[in-house]
N, CA and C atoms as an extended XYZ file, in Angstrom:
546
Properties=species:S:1:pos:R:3:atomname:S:1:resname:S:1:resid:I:1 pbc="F F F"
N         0.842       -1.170        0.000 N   UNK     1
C         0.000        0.000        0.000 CA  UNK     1
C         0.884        1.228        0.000 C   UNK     1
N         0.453        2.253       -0.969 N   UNK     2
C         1.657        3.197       -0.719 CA  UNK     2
C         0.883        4.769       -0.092 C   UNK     2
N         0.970        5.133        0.498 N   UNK     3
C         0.920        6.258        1.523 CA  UNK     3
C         0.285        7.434        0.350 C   UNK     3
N        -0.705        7.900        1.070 N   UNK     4
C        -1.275        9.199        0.201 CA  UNK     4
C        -1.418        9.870        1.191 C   UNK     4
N        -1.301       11.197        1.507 N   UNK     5
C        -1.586       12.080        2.288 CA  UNK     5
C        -2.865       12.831        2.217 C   UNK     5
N        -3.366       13.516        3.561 N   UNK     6
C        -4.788       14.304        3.720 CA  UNK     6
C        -4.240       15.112        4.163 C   UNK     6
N        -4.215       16.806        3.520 N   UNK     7
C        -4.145       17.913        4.077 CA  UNK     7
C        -5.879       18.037        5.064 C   UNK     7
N        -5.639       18.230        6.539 N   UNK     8
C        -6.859       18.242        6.812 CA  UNK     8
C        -6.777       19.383        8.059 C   UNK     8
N        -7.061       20.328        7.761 N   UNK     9
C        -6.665       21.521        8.496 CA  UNK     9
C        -7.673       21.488       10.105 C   UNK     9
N        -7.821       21.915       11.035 N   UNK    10
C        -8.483       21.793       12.112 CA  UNK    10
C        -9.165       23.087       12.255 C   UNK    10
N       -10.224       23.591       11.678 N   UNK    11
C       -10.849       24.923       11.922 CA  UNK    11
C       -11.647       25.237       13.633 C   UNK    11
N       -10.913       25.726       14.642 N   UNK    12
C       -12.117       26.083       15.750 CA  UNK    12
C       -13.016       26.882       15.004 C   UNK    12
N       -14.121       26.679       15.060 N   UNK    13
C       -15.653       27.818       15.189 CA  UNK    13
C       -15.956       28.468       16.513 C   UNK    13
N       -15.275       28.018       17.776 N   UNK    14
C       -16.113       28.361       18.804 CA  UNK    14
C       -16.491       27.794       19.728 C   UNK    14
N       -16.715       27.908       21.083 N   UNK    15
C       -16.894       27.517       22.303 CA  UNK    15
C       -18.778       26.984       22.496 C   UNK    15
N       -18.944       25.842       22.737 N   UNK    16
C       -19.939       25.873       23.352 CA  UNK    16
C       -20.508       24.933       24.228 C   UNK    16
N       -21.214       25.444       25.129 N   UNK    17
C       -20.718       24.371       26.542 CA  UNK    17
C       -19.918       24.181       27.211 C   UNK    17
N       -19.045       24.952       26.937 N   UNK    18
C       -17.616       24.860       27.664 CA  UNK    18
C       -16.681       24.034       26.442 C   UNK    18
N       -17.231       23.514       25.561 N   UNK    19
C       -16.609       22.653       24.259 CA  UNK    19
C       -16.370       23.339       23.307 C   UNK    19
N       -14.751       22.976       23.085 N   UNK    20
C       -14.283       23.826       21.971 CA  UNK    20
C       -14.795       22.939       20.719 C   UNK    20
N       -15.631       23.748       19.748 N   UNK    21
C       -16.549       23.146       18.423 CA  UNK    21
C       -15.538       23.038       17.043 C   UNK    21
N       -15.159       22.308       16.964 N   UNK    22
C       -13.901       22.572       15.640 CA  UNK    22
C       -14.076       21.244       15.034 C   UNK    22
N       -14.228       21.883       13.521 N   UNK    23
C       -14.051       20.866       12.085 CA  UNK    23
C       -12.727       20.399       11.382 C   UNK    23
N       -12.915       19.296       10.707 N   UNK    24
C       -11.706       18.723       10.263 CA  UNK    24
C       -11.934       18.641        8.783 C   UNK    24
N       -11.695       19.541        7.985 N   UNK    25
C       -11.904       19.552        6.287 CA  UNK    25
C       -10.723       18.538        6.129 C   UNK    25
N       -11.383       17.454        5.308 N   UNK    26
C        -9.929       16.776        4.287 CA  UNK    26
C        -9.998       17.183        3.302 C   UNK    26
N        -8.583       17.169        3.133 N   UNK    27
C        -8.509       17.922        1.069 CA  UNK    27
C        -7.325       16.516        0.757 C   UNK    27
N        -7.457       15.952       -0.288 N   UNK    28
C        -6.734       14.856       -0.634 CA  UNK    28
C        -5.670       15.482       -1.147 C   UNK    28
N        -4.756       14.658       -1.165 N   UNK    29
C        -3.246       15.116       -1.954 CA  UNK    29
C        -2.521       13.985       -2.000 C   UNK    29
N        -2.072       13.636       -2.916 N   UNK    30
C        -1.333       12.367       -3.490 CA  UNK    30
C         0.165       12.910       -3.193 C   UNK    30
N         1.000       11.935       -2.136 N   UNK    31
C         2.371       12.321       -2.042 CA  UNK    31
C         3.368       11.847       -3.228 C   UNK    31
N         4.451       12.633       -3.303 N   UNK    32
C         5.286       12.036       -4.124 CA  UNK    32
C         5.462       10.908       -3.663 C   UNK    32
N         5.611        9.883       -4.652 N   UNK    33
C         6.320        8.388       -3.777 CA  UNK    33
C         7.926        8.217       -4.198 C   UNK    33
N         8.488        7.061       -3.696 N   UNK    34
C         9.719        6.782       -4.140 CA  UNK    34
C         9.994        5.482       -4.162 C   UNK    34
N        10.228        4.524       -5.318 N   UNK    35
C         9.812        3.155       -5.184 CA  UNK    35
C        11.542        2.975       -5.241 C   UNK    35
N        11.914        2.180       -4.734 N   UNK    36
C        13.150        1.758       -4.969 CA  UNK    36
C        13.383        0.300       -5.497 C   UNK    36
N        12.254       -0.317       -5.955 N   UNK    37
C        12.619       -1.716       -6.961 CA  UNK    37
C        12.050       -0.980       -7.922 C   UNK    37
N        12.667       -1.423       -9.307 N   UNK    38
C        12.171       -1.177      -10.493 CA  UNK    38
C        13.595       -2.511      -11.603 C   UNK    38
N        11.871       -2.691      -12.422 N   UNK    39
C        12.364       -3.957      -13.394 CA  UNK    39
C        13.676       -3.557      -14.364 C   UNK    39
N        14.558       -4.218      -14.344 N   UNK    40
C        16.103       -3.891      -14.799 CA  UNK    40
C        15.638       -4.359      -16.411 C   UNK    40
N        15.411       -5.824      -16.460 N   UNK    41
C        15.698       -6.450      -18.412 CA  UNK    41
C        15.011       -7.823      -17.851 C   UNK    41
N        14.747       -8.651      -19.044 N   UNK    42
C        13.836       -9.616      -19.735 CA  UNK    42
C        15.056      -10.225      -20.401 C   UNK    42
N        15.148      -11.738      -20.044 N   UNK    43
C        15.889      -12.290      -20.498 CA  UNK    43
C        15.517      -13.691      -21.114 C   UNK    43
N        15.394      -14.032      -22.303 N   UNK    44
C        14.833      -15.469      -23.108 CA  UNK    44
C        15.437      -16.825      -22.670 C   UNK    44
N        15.105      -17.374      -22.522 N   UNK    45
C        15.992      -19.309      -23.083 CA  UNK    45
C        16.880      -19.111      -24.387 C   UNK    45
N        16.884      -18.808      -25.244 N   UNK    46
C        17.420      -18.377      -26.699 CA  UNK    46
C        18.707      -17.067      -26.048 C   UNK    46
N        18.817      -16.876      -25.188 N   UNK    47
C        19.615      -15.570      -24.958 CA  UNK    47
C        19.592      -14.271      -25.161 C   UNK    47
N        18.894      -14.013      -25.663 N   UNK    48
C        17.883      -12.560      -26.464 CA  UNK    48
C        17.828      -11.999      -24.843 C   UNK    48
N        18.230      -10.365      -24.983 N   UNK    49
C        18.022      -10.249      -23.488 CA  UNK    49
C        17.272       -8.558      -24.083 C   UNK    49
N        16.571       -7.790      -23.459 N   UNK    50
C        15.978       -6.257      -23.276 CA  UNK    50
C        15.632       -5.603      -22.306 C   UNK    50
N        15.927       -4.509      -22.530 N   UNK    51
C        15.969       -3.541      -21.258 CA  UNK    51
C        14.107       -3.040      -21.122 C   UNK    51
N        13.627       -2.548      -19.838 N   UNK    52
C        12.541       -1.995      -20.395 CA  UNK    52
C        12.226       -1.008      -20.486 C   UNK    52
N        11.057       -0.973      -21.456 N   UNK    53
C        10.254        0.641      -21.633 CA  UNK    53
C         9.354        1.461      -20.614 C   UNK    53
N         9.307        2.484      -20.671 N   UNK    54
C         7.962        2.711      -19.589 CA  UNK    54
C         7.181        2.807      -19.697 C   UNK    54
N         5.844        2.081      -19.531 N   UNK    55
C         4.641        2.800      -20.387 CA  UNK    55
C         3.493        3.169      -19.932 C   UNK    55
N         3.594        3.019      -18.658 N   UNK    56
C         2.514        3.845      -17.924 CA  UNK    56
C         3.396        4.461      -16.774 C   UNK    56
N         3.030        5.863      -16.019 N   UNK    57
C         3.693        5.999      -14.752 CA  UNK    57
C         2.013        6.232      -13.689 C   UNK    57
N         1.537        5.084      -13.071 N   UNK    58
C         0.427        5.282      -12.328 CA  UNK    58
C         0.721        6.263      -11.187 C   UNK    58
N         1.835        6.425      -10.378 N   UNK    59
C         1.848        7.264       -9.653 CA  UNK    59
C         1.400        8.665      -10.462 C   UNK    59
N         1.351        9.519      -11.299 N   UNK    60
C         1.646       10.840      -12.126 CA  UNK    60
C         0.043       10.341      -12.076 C   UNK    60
N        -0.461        9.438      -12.835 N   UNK    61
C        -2.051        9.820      -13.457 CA  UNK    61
C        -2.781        9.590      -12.182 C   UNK    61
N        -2.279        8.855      -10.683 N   UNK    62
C        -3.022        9.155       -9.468 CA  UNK    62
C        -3.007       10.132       -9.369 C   UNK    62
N        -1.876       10.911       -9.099 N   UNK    63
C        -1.945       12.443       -8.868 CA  UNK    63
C        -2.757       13.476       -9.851 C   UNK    63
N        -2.655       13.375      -10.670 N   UNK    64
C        -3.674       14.304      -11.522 CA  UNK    64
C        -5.080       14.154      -11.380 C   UNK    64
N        -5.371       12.360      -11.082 N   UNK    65
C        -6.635       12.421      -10.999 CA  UNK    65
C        -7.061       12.950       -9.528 C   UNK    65
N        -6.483       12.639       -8.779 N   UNK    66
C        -6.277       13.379       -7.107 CA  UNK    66
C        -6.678       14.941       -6.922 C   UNK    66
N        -6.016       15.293       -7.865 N   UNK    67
C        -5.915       16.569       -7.886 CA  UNK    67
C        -7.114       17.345       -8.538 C   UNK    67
N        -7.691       16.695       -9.681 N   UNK    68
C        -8.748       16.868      -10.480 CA  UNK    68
C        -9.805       16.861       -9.532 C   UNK    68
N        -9.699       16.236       -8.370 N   UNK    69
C       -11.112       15.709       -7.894 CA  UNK    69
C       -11.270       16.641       -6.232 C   UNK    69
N       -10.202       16.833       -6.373 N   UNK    70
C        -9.783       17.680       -4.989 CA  UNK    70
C       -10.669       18.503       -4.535 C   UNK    70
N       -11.389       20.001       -5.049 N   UNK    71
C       -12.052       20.514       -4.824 CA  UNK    71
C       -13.394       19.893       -4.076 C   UNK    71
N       -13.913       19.267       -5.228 N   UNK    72
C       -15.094       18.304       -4.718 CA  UNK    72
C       -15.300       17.910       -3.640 C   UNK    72
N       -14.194       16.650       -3.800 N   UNK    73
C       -13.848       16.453       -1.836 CA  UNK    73
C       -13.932       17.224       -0.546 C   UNK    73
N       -13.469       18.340       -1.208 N   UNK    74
C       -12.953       19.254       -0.026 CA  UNK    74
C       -14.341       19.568        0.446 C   UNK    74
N       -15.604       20.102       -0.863 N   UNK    75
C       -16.315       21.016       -0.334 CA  UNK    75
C       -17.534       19.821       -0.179 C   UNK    75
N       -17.632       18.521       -0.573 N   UNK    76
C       -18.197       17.574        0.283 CA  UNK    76
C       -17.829       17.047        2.067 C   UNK    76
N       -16.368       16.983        2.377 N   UNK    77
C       -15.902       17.069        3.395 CA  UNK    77
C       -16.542       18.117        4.083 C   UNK    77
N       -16.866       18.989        4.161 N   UNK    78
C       -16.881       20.649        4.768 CA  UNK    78
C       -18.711       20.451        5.014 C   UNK    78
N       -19.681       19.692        4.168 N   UNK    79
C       -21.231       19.856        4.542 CA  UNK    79
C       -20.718       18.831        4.923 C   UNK    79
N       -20.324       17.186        4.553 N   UNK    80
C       -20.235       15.756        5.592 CA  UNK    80
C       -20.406       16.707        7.131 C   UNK    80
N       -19.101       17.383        7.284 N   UNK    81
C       -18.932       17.705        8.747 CA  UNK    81
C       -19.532       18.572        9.491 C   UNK    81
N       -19.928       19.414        8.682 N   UNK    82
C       -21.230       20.527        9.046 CA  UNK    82
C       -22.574       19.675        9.561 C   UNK    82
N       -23.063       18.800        8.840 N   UNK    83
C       -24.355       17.910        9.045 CA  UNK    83
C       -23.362       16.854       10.339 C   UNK    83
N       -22.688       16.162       10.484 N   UNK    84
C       -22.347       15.389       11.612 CA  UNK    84
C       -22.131       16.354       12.929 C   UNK    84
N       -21.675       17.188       12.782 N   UNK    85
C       -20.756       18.089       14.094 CA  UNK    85
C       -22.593       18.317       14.363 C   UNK    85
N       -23.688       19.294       13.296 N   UNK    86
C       -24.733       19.539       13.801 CA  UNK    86
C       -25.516       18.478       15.030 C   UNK    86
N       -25.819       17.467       14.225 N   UNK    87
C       -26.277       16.224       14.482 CA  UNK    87
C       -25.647       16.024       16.572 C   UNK    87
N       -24.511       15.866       16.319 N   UNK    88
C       -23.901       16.259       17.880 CA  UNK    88
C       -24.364       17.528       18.630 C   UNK    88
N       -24.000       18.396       18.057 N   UNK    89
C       -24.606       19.526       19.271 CA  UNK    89
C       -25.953       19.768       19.304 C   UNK    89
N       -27.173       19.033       17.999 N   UNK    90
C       -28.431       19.132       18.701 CA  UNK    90
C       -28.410       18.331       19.777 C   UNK    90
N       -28.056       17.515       19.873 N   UNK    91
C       -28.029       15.989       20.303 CA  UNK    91
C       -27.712       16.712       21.916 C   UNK    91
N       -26.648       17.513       22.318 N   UNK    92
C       -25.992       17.389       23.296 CA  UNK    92
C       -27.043       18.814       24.123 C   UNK    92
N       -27.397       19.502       23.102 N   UNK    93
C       -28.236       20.946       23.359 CA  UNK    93
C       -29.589       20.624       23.801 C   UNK    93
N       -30.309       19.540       23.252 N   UNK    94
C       -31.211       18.799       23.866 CA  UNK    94
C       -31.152       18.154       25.466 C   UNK    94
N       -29.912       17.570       25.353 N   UNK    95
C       -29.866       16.759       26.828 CA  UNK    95
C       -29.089       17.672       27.814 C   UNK    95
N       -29.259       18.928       27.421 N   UNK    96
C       -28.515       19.783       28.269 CA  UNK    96
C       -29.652       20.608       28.453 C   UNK    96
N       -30.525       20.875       27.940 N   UNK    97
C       -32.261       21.361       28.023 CA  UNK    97
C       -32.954       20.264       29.513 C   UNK    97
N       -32.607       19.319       29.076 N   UNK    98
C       -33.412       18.465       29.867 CA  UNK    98
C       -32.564       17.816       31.245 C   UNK    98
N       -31.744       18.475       31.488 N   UNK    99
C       -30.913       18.120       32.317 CA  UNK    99
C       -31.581       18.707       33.641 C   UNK    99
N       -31.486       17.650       34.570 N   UNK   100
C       -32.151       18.423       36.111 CA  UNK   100
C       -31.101       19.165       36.753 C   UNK   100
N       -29.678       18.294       36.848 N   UNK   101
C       -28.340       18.397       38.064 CA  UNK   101
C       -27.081       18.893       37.076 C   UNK   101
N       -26.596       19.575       37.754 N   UNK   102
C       -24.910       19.357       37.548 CA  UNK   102
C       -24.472       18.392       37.057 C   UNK   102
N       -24.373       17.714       37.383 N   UNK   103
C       -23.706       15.775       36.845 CA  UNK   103
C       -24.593       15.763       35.638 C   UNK   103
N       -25.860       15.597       35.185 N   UNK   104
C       -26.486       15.624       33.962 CA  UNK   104
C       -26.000       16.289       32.997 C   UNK   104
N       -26.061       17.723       33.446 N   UNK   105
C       -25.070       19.053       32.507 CA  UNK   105
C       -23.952       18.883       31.804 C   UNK   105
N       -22.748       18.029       32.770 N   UNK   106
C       -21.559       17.736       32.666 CA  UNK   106
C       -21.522       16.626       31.819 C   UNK   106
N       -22.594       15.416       32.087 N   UNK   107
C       -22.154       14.280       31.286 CA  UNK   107
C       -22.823       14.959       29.887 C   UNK   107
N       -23.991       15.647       29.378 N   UNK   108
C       -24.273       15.908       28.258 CA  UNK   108
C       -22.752       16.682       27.441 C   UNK   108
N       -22.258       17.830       28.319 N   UNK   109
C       -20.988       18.367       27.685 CA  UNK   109
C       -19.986       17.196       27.059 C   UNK   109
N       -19.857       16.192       27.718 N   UNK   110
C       -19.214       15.362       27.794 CA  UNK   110
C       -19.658       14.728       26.609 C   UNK   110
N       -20.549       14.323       26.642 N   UNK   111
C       -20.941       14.078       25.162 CA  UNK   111
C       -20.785       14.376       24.080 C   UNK   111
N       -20.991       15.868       24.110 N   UNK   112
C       -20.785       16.859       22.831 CA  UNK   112
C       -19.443       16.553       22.693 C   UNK   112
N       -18.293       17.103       23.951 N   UNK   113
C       -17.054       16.743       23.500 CA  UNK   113
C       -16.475       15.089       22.328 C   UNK   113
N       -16.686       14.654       23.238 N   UNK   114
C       -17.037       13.126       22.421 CA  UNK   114
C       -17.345       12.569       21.237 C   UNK   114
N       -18.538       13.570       21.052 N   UNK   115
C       -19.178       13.170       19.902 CA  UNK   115
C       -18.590       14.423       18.824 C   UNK   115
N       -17.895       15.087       18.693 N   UNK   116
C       -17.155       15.888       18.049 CA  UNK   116
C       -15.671       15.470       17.638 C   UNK   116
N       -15.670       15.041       18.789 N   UNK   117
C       -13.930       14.260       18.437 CA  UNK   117
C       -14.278       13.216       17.860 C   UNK   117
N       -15.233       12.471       17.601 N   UNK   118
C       -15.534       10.941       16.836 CA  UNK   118
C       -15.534       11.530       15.805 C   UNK   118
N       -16.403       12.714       15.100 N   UNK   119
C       -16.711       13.251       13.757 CA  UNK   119
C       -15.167       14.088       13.247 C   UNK   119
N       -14.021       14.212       14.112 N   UNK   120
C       -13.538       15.020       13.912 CA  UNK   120
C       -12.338       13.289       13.210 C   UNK   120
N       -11.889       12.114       14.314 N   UNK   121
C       -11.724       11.209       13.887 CA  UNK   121
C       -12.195       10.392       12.269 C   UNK   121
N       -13.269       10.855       12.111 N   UNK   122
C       -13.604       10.004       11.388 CA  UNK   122
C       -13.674       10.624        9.524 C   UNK   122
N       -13.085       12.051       10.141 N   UNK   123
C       -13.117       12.374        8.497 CA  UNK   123
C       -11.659       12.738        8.100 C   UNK   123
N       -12.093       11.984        6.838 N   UNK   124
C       -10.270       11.596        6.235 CA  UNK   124
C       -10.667       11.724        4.406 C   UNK   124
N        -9.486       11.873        3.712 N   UNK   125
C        -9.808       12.420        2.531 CA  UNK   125
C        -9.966       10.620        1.713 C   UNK   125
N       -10.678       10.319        0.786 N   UNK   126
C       -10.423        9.097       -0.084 CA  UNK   126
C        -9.658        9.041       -0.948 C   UNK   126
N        -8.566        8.344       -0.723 N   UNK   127
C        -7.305        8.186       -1.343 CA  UNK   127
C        -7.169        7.004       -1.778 C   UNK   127
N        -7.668        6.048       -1.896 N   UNK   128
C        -7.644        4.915       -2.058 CA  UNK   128
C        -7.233        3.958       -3.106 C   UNK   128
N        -7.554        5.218       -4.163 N   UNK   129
C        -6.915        4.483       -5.652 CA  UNK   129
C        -5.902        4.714       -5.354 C   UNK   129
N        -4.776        5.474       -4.414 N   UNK   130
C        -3.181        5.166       -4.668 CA  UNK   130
C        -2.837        3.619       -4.174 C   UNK   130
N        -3.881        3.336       -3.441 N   UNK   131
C        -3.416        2.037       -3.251 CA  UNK   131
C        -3.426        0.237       -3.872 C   UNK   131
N        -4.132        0.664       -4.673 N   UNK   132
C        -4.785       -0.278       -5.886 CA  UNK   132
C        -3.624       -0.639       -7.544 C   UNK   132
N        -3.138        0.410       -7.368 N   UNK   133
C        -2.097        0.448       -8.761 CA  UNK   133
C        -1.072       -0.095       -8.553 C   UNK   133
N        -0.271       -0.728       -9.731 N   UNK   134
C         0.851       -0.168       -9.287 CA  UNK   134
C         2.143        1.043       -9.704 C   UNK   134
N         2.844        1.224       -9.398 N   UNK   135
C         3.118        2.514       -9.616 CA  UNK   135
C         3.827        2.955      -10.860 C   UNK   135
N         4.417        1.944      -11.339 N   UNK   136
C         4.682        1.743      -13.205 CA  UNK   136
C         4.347        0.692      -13.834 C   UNK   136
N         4.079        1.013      -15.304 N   UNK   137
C         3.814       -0.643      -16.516 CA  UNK   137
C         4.796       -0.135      -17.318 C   UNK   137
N         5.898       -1.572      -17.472 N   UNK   138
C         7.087       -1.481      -18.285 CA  UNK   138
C         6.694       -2.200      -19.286 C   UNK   138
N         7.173       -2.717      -20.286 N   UNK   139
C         7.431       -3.615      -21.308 CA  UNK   139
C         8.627       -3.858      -21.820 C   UNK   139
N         8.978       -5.052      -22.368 N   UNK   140
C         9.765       -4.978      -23.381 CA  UNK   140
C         9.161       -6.208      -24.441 C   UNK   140
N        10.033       -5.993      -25.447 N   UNK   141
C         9.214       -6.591      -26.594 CA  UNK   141
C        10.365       -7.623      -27.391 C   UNK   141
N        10.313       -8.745      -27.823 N   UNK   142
C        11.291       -9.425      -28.923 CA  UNK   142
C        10.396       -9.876      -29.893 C   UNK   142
N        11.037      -10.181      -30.654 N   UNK   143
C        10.589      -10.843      -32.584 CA  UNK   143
C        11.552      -12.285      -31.919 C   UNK   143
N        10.536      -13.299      -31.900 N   UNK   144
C        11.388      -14.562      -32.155 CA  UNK   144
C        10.877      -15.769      -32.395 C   UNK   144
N        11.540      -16.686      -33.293 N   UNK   145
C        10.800      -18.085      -33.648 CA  UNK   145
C         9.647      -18.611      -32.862 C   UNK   145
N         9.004      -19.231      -34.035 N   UNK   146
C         8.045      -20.129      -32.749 CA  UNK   146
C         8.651      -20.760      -31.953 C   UNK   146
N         7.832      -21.396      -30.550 N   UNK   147
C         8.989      -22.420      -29.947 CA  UNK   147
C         8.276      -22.251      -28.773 C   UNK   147
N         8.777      -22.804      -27.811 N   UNK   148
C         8.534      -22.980      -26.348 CA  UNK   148
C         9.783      -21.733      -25.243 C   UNK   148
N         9.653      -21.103      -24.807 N   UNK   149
C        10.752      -20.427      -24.210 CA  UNK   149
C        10.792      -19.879      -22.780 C   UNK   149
N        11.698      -20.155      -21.789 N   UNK   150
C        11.664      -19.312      -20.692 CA  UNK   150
C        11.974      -18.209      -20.611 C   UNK   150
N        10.453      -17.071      -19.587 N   UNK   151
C        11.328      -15.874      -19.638 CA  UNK   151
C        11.686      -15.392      -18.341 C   UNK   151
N        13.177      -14.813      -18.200 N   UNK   152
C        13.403      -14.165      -16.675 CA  UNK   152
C        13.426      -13.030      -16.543 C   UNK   152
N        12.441      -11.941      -15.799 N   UNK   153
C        12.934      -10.912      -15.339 CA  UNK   153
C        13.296      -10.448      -14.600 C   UNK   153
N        14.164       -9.525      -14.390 N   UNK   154
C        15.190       -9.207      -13.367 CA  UNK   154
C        14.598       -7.554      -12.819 C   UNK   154
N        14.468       -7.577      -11.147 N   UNK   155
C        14.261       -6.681      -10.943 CA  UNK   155
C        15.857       -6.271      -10.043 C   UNK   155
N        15.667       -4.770      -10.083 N   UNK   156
C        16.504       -4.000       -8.880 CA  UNK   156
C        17.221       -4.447       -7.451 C   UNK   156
N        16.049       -4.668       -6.972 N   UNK   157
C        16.476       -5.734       -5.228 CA  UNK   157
C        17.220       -7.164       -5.932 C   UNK   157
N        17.350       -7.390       -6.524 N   UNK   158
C        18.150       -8.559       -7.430 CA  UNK   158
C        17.234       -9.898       -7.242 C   UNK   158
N        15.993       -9.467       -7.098 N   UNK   159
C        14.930      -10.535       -6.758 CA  UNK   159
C        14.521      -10.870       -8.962 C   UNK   159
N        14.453      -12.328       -9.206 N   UNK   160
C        13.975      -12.878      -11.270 CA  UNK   160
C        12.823      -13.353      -10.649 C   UNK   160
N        11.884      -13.598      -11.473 N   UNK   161
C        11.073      -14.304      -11.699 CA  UNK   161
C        10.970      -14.825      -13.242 C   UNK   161
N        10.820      -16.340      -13.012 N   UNK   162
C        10.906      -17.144      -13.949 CA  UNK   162
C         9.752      -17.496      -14.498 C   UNK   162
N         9.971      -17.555      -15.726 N   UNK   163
C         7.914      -17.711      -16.052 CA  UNK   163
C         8.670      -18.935      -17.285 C   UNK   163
N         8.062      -20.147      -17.033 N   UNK   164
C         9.050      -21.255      -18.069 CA  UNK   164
C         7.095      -21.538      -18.921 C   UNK   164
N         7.805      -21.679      -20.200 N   UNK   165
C         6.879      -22.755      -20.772 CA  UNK   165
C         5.917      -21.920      -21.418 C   UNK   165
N         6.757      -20.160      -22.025 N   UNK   166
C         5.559      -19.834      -22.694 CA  UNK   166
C         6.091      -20.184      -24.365 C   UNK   166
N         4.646      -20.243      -24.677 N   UNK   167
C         4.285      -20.418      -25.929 CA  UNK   167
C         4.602      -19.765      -27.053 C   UNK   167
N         5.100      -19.698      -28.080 N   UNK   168
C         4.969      -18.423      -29.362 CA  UNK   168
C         4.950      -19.272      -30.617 C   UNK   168
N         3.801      -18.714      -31.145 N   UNK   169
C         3.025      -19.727      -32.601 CA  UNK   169
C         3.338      -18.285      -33.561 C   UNK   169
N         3.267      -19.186      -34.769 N   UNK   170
C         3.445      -17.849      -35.921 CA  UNK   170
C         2.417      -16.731      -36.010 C   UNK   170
N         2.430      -15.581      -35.703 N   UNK   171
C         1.764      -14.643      -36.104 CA  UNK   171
C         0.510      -14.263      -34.861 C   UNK   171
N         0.661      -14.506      -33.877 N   UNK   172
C        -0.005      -14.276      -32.544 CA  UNK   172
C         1.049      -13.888      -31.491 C   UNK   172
N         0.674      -12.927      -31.053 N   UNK   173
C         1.809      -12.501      -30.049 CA  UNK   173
C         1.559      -13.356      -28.435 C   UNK   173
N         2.852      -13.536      -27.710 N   UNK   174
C         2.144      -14.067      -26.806 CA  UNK   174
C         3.340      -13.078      -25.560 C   UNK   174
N         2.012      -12.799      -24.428 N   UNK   175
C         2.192      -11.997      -23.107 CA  UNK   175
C         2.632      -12.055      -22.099 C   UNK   175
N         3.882      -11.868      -21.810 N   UNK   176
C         3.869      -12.404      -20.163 CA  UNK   176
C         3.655      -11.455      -19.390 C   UNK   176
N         3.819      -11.466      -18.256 N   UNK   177
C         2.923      -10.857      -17.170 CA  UNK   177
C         4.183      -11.231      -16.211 C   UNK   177
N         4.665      -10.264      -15.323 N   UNK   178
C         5.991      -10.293      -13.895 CA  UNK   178
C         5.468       -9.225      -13.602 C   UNK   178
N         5.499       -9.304      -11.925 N   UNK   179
C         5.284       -8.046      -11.061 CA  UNK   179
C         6.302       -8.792      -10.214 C   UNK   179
N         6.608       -7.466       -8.834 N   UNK   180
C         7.664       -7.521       -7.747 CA  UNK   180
C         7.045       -6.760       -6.729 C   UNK   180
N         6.608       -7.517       -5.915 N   UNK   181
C         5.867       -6.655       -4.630 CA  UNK   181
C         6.769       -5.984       -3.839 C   UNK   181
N         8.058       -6.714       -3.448 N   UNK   182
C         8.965       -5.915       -2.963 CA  UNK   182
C        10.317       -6.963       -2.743 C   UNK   182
C-alpha cells in the first residue's frame, strides 16, 4: 500500500458548553512516492536479453486524478462535517435542556465533547486508488521463432522471476505478465 496524504486543516468555530466546536476539512493530496525496486531487463531461453520501456507511470495519473477531484472532496468534506458536528450539538443541546443536576449538565458536555472528536476522527480524505495500482507498466518486446521459451525478469532488489513454458506460434503474439511486490 503506498501512503497518500490528507491535508486536513483543524478549523475552531467556537466555544460551546464549555466545548471547543472545531471541524476537520480533508482535502486529498497524493504524495510524491519513491519506489526503490524497479524492473532492470527480460531475459529469453534463446539468450535474447531487453531492457525496459515505460509505459505507464500510475503514480503521475493518481496524482492528476487526485488533484482533479480535490475541490469536490474538499467542499463535500466541509457539509459531511457541518451535518455530523450539527447532528452532535443538537443531540448534546437537547440533553442539556433536559438536564435536572450538575452531573447531567456535565455528562451531556461530555458528550458533545465526544461526539465531536468521533466526527472530527472520522473524516479523512479518499485516497484509495493510490493504493490499488501499481506505480509503473514497463514492457519490453522481442521478434522470435516459434517455440517454447523461458522468460526471466530481473528486478533491482536482485529478486527474477521465472515464467518457463511460454508459448509463441506464428503470427499471434504471446504476453507475459511479472510483477515484484517488494
Amino acid at each position: 500500500m503506498r501512503p497518500a496524504a490528507t491535508a486536513a486543516p483543524l478549523v475552531n468555530v467556537g466555544t460551546l458548553f464549555d466545548v471547543n466546536v472545531t471541524f476537520k476539512l480533508a482535502y486529498p493530496v497524493f504524495e510524491n512516492q519513491s519506489h526503490p525496486i524497479y524492473v532492470k531487463k527480460a531475459t529469453l531461453s534463446n539468450g535474447d536479453s531487453k531492457e525496459f520501456t515505460l509505459v505507464e507511470d500510475f503514480d503521475e495519473a493518481v496524482k492528476t486524478d487526485v488533484a482533479s477531484k480535490a475541490k469536490g472532496a474538499y467542499t463535500r468534506s466541509f457539509f459531511r462535517n457541518l451535518t455530523k458536528s450539527s447532528a452532535a450539538v443538537a443531540g448534546s443541546a437537547t440533553a442539556l435542556q433536559k438536564a435536572n443536576n450538575p452531573i447531567a449538565a456535565k455528562a451531556a458536555a461530555k458528550g458533545l465533547e465526544a461526539g465531536l472528536a468521533a466526527v472530527i476522527d472520522a473524516e479523512k480524505a479518499d485516497v484509495r486508488q493510490a493504493s490499488y495500482f501499481p506505480n509503473k507498466a514497463s514492457a519490453a518486446g522481442f521478434t522470435v521463432e516459434p517455440g517454447t521459451y523461458t522468460v526471466t525478469v530481473e528486478y533491482s532488489n536482485g529478486k527474477k522471476d521465472v515464467i518457463q513454458n511460454v508459448t509463441v506460434a506464428t503470427g499471434k503474439p504471446a504476453v507475459v505478465v511479472s510483477e515484484c511486490m517488494n
